[in-house]
VMD Tcl script that draws the C-alpha trace (Angstrom):
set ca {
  {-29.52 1.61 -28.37}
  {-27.33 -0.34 -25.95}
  {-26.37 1.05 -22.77}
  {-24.67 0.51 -19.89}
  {-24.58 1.90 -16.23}
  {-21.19 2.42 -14.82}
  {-19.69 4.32 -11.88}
  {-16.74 6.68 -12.27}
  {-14.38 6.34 -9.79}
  {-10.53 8.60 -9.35}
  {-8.26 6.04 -7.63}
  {-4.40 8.05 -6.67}
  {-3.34 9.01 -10.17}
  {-5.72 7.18 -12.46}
  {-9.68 7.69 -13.47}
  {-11.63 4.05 -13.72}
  {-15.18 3.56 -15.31}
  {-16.36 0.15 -13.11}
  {-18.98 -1.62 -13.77}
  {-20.88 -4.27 -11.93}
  {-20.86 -7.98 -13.36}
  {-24.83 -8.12 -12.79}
  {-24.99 -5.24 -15.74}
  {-22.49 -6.05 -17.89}
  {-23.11 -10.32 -18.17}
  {-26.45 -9.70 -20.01}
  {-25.01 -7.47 -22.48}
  {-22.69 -10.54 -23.31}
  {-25.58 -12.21 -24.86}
  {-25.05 -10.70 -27.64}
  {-22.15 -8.52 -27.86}
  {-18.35 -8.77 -27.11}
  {-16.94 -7.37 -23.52}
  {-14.19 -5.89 -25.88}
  {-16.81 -4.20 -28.16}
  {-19.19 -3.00 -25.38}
  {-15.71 -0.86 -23.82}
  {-14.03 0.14 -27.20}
  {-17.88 1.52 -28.25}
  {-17.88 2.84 -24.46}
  {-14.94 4.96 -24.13}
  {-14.44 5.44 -28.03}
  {-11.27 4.09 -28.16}
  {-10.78 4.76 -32.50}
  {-10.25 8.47 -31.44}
  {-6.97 9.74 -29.72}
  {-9.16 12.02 -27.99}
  {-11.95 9.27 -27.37}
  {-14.13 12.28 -28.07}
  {-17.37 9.91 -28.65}
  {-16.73 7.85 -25.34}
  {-16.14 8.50 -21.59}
  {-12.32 7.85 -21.80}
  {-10.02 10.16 -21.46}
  {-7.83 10.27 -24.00}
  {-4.43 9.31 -21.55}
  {-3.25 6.24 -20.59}
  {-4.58 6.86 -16.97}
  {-7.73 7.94 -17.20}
  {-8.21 5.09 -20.00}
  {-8.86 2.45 -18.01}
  {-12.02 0.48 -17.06}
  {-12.71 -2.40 -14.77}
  {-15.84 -5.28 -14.15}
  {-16.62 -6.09 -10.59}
  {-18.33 -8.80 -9.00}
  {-18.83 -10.66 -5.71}
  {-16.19 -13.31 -5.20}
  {-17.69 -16.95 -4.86}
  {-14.20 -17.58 -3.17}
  {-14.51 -17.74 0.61}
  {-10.77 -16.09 1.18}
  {-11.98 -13.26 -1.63}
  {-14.79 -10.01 -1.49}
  {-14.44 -8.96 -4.81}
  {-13.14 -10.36 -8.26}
  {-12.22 -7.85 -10.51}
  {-11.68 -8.19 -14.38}
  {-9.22 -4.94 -15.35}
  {-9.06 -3.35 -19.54}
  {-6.57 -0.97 -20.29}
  {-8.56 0.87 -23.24}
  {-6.19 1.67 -26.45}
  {-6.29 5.60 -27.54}
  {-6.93 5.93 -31.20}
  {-7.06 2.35 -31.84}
  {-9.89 -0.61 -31.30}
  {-8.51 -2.68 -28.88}
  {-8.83 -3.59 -25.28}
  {-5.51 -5.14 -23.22}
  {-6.20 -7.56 -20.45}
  {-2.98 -8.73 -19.78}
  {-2.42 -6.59 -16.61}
  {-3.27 -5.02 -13.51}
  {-3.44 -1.82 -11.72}
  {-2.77 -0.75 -8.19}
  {-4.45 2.84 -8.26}
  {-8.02 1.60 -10.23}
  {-7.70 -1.30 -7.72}
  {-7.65 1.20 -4.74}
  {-11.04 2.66 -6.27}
  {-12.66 -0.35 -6.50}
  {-12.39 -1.21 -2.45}
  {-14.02 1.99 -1.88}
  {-16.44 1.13 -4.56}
  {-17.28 -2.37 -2.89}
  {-17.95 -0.55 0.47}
  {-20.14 1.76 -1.51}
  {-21.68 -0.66 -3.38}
  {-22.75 -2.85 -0.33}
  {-20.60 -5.66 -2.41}
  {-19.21 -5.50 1.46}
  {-20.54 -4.74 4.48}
  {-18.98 -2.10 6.45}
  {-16.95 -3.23 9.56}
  {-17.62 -1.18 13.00}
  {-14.29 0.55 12.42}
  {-11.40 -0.75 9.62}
  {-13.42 -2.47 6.87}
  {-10.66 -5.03 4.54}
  {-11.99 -5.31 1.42}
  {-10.36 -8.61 0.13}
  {-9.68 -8.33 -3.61}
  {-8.34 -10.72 -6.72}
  {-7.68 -9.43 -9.79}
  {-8.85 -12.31 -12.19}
  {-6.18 -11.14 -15.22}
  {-3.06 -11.95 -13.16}
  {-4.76 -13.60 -10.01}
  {-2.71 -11.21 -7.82}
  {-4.62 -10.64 -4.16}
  {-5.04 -7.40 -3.09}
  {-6.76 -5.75 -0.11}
  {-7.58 -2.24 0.60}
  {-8.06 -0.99 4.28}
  {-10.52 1.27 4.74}
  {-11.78 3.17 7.98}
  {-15.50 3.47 8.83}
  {-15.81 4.67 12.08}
  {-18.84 3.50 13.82}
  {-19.65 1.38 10.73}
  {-19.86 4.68 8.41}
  {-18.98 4.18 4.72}
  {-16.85 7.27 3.72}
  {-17.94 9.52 1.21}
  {-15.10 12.01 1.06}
  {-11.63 12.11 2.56}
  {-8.59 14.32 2.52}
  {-5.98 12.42 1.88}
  {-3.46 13.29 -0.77}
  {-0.72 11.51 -3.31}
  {1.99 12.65 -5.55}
  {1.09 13.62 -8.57}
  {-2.69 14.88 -8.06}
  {-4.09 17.81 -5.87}
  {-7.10 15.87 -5.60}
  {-8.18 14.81 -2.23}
  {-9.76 11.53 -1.51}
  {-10.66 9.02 1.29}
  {-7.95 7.40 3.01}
  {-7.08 3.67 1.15}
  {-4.16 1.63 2.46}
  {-3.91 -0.90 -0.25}
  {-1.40 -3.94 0.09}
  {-0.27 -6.65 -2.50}
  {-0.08 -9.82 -0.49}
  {2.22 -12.88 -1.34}
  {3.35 -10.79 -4.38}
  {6.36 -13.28 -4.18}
  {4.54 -16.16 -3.78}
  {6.37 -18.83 -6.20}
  {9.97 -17.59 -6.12}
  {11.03 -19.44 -8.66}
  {9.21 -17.09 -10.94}
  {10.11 -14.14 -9.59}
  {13.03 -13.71 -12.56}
  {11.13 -15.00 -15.45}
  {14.44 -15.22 -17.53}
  {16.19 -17.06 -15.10}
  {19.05 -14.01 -14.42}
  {19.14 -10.87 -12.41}
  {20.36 -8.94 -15.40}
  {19.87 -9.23 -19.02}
  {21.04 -7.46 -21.77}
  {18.78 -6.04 -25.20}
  {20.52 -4.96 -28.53}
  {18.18 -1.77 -30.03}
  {19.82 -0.27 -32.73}
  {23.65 -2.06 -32.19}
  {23.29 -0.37 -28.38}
  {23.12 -2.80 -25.41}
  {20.96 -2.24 -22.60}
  {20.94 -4.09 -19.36}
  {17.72 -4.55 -16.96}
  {16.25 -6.94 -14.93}
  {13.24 -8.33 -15.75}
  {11.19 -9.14 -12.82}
  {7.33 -10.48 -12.11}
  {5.83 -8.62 -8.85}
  {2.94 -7.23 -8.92}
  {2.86 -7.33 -12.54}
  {5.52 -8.09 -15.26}
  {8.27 -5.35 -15.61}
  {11.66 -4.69 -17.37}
  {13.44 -2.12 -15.19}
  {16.50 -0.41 -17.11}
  {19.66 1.18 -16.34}
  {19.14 5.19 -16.94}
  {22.84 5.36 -17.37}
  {22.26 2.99 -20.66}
  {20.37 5.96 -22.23}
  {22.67 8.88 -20.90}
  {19.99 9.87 -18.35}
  {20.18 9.77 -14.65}
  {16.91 8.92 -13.85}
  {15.84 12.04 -12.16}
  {14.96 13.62 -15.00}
  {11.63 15.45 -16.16}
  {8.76 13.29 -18.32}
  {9.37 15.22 -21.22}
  {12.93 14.39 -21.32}
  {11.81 10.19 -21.27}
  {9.26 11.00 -23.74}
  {12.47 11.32 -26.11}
  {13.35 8.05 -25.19}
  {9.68 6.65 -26.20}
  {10.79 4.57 -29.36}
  {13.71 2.50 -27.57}
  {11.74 1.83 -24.69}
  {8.50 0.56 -26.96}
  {11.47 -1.61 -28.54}
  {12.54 -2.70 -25.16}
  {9.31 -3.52 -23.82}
  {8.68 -5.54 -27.09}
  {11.83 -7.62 -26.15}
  {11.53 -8.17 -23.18}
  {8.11 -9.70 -23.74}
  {9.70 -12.37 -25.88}
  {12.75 -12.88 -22.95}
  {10.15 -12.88 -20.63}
  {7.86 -15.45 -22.34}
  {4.83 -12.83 -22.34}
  {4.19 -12.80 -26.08}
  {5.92 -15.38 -28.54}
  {7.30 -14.15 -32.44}
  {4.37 -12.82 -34.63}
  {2.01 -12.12 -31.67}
  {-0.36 -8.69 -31.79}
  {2.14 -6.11 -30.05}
  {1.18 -5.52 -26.06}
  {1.27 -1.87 -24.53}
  {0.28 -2.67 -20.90}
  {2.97 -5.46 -19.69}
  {5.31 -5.75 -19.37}
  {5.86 -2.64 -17.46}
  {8.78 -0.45 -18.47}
  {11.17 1.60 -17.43}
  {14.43 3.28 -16.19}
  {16.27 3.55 -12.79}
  {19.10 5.50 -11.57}
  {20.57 6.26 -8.24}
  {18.94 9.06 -5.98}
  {20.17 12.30 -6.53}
  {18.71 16.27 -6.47}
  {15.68 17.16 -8.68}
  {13.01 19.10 -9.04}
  {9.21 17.15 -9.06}
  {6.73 18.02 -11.84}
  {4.64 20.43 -9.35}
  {8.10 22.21 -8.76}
  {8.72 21.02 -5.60}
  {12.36 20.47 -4.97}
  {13.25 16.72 -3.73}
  {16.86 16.29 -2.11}
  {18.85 13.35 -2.44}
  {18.61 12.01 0.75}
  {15.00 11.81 1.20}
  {14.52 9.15 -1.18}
  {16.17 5.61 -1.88}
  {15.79 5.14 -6.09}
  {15.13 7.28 -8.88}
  {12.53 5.43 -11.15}
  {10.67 6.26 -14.51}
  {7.96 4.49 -15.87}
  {6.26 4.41 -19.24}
  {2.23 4.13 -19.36}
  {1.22 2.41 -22.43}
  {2.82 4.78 -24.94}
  {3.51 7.88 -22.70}
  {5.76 8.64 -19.58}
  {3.52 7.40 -16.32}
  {3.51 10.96 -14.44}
  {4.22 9.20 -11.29}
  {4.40 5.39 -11.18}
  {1.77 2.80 -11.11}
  {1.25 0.65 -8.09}
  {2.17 -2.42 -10.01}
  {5.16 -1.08 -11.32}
  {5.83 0.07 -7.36}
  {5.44 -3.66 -6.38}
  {8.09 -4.95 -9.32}
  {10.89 -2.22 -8.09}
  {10.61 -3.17 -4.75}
  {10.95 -6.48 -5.74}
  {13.44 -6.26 -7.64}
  {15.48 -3.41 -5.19}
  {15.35 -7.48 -3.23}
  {17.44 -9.36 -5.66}
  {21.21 -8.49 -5.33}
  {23.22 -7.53 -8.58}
  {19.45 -6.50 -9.92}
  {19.55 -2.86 -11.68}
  {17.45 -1.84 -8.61}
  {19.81 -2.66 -6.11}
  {22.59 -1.61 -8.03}
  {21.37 1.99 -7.32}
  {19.92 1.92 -3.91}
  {21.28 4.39 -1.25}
  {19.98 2.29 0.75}
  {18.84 -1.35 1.58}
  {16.01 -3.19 2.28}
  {16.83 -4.91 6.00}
  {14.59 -8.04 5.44}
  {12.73 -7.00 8.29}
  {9.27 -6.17 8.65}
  {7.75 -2.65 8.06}
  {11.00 -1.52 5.69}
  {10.07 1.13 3.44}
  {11.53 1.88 0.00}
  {11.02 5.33 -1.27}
  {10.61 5.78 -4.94}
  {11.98 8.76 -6.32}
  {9.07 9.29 -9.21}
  {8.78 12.50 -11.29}
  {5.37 13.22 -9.15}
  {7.12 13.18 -6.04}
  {8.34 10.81 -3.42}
  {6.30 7.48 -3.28}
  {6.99 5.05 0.03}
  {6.22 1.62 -0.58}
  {6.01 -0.41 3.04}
  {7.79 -4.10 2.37}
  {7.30 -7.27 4.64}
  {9.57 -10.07 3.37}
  {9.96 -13.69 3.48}
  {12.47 -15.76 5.28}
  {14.81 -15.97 2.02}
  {14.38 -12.02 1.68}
  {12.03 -11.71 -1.09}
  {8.66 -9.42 -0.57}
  {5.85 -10.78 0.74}
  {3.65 -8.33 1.20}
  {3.65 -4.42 -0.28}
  {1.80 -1.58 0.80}
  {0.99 1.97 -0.47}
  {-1.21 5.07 0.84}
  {-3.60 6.25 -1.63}
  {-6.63 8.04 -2.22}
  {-10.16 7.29 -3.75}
  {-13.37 9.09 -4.51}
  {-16.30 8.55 -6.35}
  {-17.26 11.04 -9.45}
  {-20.36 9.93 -11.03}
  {-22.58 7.64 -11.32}
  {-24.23 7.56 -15.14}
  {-26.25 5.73 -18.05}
  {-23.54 5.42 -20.79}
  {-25.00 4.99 -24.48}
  {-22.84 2.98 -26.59}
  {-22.85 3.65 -30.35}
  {-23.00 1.04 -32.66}
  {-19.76 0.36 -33.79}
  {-18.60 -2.24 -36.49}
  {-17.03 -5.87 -35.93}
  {-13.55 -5.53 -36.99}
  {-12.29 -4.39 -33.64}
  {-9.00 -6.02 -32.96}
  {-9.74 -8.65 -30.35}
  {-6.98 -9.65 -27.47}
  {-5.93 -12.85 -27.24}
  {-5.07 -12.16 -23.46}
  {-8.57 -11.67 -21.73}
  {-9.13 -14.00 -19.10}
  {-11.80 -15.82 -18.61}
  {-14.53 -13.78 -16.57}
}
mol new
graphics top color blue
foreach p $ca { graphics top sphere $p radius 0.5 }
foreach p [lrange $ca 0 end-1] q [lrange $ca 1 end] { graphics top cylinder $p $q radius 0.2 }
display resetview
């Protein structure tokens, strides 16, 4: 039987199985990477009963790390968003919080060597190319174990991470994939407008107003909203030239969701969350279900696009973004209140994005992978690794 050793790894909201390059690359002799992780997590099952997944977007997610040849890199990382109760693996995106996990698992690792006291883990996610880095302290040149830092929407505590998407606006030309700040889908003979922006990874950001919501509202209350937004991510994969006509349908990217202006509500843990303490309401979909907070990614593209006037973001903003270094946007998400620190460019675009998360290792463990047959539905998306 083939197996494979992995380490399990709870970065912010999400759970990641990574895996070091040096075990998976001989396994590729002779079998698929997209059959070793649909036999690994048992993706056929909704409840991946047979597999380590965890049967929820988030905690469905896996990720293949090696040392960077690159001199300006640590780590290259290869990212899979696992299907639920289907055989397929999606390469086509990123993610911020299983990104934050793997810095602490380079440290860890000895991928990198520990600095006397901030180690920067230098990161490139080989799916998008997007550079990452995650700060990290160790004191005296001490790799952390255990931490208590805290995010919105987990009580789990977890070392320290400061991760930041640099040069997220790199090429601005492609910034609005479409060419406009605002476009406008047809579902069902009703017209929807967003903005469909590329930051941090490809998103289509929607008017809440469009589907007589406000944006503050609760996850079950977007869940109703499930089918138009699949729609809408489906078009806006054609406007955004991620898939063309006839293509396998896409779950991860683009990103989707709705925003509305900041207003009164009530987070999922109860908490109540005034209007004033936040600058945008935003809801995000996670493969097929409401994200219960927002993914780092999709944190990147609203800040991003909160930068582009007349955008759907800005539209709703109680506030601005100054240009200047150190501005903070704070997402209103249904977990709680989410800051995301902005440097910009000299035309006013982001630069560079930063969030405060949380990491810690669960396991370490042999995984057994049962046979499974050859008709797994291969992507057409997986980068070269």
């Amino acid at each position: 039987m083939t197996s494979l050793w992995g380490t399990w790894m709870r970065g912010g909201t999400s759970k990641c199985w990574l895996f070091n390059a040096v075990d998976v690359d001989p396994l590729l002799r002779n079998i698929d990477l997209d059959a070793v992780l649909i036999a690994a997590f048992g993706s056929e099952d909704p409840r991946q009963l047979d597999g380590v997944g965890g049967g929820t977007s988030t905690t469905s997610k896996a990720a293949i790390v090696r040392r960077s040849r690159l001199d300006y890199v640590d780590v290259d990382y290869l990212f899979a968003q696992v299907a639920i109760g289907r055989r397929a693996v999606e390469w086509g995106s990123n993610c911020g919080n299983c990104a934050t996990a793997i810095g602490l698992y380079a440290l860890q690792t000895g991928m990198v060597a520990a600095a006397p006291e901030m180690t920067v883990v230098r990161m490139r996610n080989q799916n998008t190319g997007a550079r990452l880095s995650a700060r990290i302290a160790t004191p005296g040149g001490i790799i952390p174990a255990d931490g208590d830092a805290a995010v919105p929407g987990t009580n789990a505590r977890g070392v320290p991470v400061s991760l930041t998407f640099t040069d997220v606006a790199a090429n601005p030309d492609n910034v609005l994939p479409t060419g406009s700040v605002t476009d406008v889908i047809d579902v069902g003979g009703h017209r929807y407008r967003g903005t469909f922006v590329n930051a941090g990874a490809p998103a289509a950001l929607f008017r809440a107003a469009d589907f007589d919501l406000t944006g503050v509202e609760g996850n079950d209350q977007l869940a109703e909203r499930l089918p138009v937004l699949i729609e809408l991510r489906r078009k806006a994969a054609l406007a955004m030239g991620l898939a063309k006509p006839g293509d396998p349908v896409q779950h991860a990217v683009p990103k989707v969701g709705i925003i509305g202006a900041a207003r009164d509500y009530v987070a999922t843990d109860g908490m109540f969350i005034p209007a004033e303490a936040y600058d945008v309401a935003v809801r995000m979909v996670s493969m097929l279900a409401p994200h219960p907070a927002i993914g780092l990614t999709s944190a990147v593209a609203v800040s991003t696009a909160a930068a582009v006037r007349g955008s759907v973001v800005a539209e709703q903003l109680s506030g601005h973004l100054s240009g200047h270094a150190g501005t903070t946007l704070r997402l209103g998400t249904a977990a709680g209140i989410i800051p995301a620190t902005v440097t910009t460019t000299d035309i006013g675009l982001p630069r560079d994005v930063s969030l405060h998360r949380a990491a810690r290792r669960i396991a370490r463990a042999e995984l057994f992978l049962a046979e499974s047959t050859p008709d797994y539905a291969m992507s057409a998306h997986r980068p070269n690794h």
